[in-house]
DRENDO-1510 file (C-alpha; in Angstrom, 1 decimal, always signed):
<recs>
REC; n; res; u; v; w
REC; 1; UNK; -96.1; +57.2; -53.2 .
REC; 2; UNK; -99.3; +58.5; -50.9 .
REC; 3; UNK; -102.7; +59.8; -53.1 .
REC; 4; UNK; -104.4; +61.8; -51.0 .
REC; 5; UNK; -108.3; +61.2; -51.6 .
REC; 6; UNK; -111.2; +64.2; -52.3 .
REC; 7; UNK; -114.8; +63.4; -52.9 .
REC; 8; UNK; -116.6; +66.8; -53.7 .
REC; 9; UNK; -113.7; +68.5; -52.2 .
REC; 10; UNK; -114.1; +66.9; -48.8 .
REC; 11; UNK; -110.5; +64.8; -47.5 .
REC; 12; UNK; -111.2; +60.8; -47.5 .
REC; 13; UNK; -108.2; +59.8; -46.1 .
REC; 14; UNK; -104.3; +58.4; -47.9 .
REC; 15; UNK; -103.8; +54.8; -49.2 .
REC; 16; UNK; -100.4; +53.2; -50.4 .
REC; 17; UNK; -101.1; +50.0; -53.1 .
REC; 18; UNK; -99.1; +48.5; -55.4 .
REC; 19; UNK; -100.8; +47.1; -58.2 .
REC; 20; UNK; -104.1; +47.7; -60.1 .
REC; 21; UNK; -107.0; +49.7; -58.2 .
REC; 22; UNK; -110.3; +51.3; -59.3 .
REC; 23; UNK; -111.1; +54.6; -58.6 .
REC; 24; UNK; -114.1; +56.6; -58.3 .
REC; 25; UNK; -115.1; +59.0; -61.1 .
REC; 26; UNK; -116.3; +61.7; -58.2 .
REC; 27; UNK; -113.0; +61.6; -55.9 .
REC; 28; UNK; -110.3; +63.9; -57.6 .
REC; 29; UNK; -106.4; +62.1; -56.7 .
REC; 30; UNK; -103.5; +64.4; -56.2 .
REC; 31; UNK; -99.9; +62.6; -55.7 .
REC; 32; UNK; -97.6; +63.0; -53.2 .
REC; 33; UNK; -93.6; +61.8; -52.6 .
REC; 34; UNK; -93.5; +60.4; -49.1 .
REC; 35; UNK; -89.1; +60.3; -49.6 .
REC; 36; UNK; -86.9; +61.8; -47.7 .
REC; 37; UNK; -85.7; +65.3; -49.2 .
REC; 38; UNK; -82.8; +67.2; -48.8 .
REC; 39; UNK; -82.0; +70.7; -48.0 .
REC; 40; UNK; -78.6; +72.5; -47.9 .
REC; 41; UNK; -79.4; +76.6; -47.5 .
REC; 42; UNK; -77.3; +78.9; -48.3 .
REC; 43; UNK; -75.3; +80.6; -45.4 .
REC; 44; UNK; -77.4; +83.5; -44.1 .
REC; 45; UNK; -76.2; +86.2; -42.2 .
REC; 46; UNK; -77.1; +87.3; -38.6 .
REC; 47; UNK; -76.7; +88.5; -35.2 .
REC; 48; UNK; -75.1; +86.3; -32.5 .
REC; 49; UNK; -75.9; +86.4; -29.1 .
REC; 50; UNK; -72.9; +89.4; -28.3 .
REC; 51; UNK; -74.5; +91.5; -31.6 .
REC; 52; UNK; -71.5; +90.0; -33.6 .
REC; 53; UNK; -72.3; +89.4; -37.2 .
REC; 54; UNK; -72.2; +86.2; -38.3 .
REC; 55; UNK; -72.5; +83.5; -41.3 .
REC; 56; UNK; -74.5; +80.2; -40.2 .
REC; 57; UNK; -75.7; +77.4; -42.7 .
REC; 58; UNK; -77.4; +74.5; -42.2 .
REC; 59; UNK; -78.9; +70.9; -43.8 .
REC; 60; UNK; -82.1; +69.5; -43.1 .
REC; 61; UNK; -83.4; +66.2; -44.5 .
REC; 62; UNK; -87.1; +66.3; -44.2 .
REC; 63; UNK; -90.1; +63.9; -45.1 .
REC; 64; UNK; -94.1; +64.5; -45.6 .
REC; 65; UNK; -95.3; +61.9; -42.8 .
REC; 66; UNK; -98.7; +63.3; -42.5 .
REC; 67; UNK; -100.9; +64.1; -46.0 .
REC; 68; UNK; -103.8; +65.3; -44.9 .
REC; 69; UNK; -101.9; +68.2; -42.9 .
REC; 70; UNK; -99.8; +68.8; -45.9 .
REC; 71; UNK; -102.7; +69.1; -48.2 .
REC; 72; UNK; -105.4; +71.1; -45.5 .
REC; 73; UNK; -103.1; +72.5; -43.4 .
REC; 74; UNK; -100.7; +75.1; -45.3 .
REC; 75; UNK; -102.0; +77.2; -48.1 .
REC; 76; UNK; -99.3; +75.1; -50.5 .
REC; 77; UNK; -101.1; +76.6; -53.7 .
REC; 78; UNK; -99.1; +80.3; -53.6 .
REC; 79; UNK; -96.3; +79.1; -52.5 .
REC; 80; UNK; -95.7; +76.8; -55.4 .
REC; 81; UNK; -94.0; +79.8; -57.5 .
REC; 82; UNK; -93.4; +83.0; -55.2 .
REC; 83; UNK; -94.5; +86.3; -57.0 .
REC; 84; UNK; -96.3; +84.4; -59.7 .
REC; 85; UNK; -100.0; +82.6; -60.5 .
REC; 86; UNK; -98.6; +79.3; -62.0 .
REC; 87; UNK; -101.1; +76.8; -60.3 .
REC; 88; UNK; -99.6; +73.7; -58.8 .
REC; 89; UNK; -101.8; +71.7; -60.2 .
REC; 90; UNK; -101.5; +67.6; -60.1 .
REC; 91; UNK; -98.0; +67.4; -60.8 .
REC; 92; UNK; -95.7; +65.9; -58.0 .
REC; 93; UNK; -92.7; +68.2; -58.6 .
REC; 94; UNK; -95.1; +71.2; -58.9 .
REC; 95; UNK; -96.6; +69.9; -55.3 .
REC; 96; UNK; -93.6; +69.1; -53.2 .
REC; 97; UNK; -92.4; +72.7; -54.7 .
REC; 98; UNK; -94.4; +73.9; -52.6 .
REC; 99; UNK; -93.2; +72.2; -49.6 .
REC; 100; UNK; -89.8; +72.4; -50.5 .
REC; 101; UNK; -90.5; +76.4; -50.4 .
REC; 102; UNK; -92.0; +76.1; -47.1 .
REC; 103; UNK; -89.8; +74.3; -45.8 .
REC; 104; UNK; -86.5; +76.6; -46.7 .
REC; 105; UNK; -88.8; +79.8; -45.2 .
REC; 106; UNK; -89.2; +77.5; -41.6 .
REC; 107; UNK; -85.4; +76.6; -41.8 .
REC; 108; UNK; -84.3; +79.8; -42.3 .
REC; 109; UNK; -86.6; +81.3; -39.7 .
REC; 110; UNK; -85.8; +78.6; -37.3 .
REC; 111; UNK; -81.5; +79.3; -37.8 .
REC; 112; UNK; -81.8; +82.8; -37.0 .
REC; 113; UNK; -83.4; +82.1; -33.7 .
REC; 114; UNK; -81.5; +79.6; -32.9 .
REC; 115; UNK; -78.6; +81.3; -33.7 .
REC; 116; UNK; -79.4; +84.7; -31.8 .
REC; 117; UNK; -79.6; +83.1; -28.2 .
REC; 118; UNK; -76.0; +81.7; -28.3 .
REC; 119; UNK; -72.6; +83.7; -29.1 .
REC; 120; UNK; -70.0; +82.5; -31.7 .
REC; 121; UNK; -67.5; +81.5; -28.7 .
REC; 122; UNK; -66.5; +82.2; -25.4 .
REC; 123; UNK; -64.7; +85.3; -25.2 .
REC; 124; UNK; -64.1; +85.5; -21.2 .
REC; 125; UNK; -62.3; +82.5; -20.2 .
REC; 126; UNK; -62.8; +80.5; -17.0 .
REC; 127; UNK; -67.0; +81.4; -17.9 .
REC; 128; UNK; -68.8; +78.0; -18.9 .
REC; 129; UNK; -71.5; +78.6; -21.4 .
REC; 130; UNK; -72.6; +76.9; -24.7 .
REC; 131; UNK; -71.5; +78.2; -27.8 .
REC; 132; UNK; -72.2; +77.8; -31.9 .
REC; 133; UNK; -69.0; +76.9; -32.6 .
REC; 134; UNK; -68.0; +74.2; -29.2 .
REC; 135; UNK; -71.3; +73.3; -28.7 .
REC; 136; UNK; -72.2; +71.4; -32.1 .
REC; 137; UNK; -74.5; +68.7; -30.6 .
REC; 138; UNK; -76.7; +70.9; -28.0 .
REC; 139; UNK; -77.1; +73.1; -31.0 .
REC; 140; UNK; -77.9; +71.0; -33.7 .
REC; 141; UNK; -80.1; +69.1; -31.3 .
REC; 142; UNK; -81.8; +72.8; -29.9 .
REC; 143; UNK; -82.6; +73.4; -33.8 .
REC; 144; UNK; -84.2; +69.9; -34.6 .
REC; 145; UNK; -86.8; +71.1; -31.8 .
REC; 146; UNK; -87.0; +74.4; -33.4 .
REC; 147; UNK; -87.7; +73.2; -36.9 .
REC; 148; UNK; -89.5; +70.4; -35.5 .
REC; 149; UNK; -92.1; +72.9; -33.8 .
REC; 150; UNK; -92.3; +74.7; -37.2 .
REC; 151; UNK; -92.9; +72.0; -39.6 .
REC; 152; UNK; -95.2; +69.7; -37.6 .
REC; 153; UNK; -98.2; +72.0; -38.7 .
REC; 154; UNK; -97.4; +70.6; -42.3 .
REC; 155; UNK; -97.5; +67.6; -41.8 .
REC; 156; UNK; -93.2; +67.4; -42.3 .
REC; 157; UNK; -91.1; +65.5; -40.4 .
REC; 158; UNK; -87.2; +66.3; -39.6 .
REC; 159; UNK; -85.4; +63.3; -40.1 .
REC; 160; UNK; -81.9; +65.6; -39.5 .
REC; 161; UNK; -80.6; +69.0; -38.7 .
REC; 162; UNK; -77.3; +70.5; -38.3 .
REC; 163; UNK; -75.0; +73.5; -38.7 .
REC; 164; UNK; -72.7; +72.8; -41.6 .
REC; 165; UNK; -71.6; +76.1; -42.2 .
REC; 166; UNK; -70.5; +78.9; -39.5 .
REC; 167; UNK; -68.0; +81.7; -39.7 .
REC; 168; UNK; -67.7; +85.6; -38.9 .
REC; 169; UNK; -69.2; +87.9; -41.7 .
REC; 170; UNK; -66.4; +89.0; -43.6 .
REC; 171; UNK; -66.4; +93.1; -42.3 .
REC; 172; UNK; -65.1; +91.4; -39.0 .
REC; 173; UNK; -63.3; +88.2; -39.8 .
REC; 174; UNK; -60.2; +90.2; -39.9 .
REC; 175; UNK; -60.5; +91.4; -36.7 .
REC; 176; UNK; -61.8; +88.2; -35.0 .
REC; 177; UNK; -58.7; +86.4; -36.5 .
REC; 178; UNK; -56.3; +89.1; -34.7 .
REC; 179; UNK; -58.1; +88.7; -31.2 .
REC; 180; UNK; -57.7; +85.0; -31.7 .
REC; 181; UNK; -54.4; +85.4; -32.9 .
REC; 182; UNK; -53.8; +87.5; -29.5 .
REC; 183; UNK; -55.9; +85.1; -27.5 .
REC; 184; UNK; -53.3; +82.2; -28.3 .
REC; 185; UNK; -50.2; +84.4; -27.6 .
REC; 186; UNK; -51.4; +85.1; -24.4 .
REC; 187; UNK; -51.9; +81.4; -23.6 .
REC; 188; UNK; -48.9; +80.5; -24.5 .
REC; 189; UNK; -46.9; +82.9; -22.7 .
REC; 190; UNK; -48.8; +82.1; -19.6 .
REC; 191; UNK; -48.1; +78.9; -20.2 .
REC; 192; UNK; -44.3; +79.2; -20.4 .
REC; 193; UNK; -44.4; +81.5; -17.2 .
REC; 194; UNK; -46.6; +78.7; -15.4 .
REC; 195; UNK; -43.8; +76.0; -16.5 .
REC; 196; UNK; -41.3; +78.9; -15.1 .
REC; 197; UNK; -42.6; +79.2; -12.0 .
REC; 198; UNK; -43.0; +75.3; -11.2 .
REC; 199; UNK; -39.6; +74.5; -12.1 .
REC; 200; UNK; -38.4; +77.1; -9.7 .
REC; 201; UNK; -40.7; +75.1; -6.7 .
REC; 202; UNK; -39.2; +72.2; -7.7 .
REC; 203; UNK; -35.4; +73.2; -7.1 .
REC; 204; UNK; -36.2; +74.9; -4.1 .
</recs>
């Protein structure tokens, strides 16, 4: 546990003690959890590279690593409760709230771009290009970066980041599941006209 440290509103730097210690009447303490947190957001839907829709999810574990930033830094005080005036206050849950809303905002923002520059999968075969559903570790590591970028103003670090969740938006999962469907036919009747075709160079 970190205590970030104000004396007349003016930042004094973070200690970590265990065990008894004094503290000034003047400097006003507020407590902060330096553990690793967890976030699993919802699927979200949007627009892959191709305009396809999509649904993409993903987990984060995060961690404060810098208090001063996550205290000075953001304005964590409305967005402890969105659309309300409930003041944070001392309170650690009350506090990390407020992260924790920040947070889900940055991830979110961070999936959809992520998410826009690179198609579902290949549709034209023999062409070599990464994709969000072959290409889990370019991806994942692409979106660390991302959210990495986005959260290092706050003071949070990303411990991990990865897709968990991605599928076709339901109005066109049907019709994605017939073209894949017709996809693998094709293969495999090329595949029996290629075996064909190279038993026939054999006997001759």
């Amino acid at each position: 546990e970190a205590r970030v440290m104000m004396f007349f509103g003016k930042y004094k730097g973070t200690y970590t003690k265990v065990g008894y210690s004094w503290v000034h009447p003047f400097i006003n303490t507020k407590k902060l959890s330096l553990r690793a947190r967890n976030l699993d957001a919802e699927p979200i839907k949007v627009n892959d590279k191709t305009g396809n829709p999509i649904m993409i999810g993903l987990v984060l574990v995060w961690k404060l690593k810098d208090t001063y930033k996550a205290m000075f830094e953001i304005d964590s005080q409305t967005m402890a409760q969105s659309g309300t005036a409930q003041q944070i206050g001392t309170s650690v849950s009350n506090v990390m709230l407020a992260f924790e809303n920040f947070v889900k905002t940055q991830s979110d923002a961070a999936l959809r771009q992520v998410a826009g520059l690179y198609a579902y999968d290949n549709n034209e075969s023999g062409k070599a290009e990464l994709t969000l559903r072959d290409s889990a570790d370019e991806i994942n590591k692409q979106l660390e970066e991302k959210l990495d970028e986005r959260l290092s103003m706050a003071g949070i670090e990303v411990v991990e980041a990865r897709i968990n969740y991605l599928a076709y938006a339901p109005e066109i999962a049907a019709v994605m599941l017939r073209r894949q469907q017709a996809d693998a036919i094709i293969s495999a009747r090329e595949k029996i006209v290629e075996g064909a075709v190279s038993m026939v160079k054999m006997a001759l």
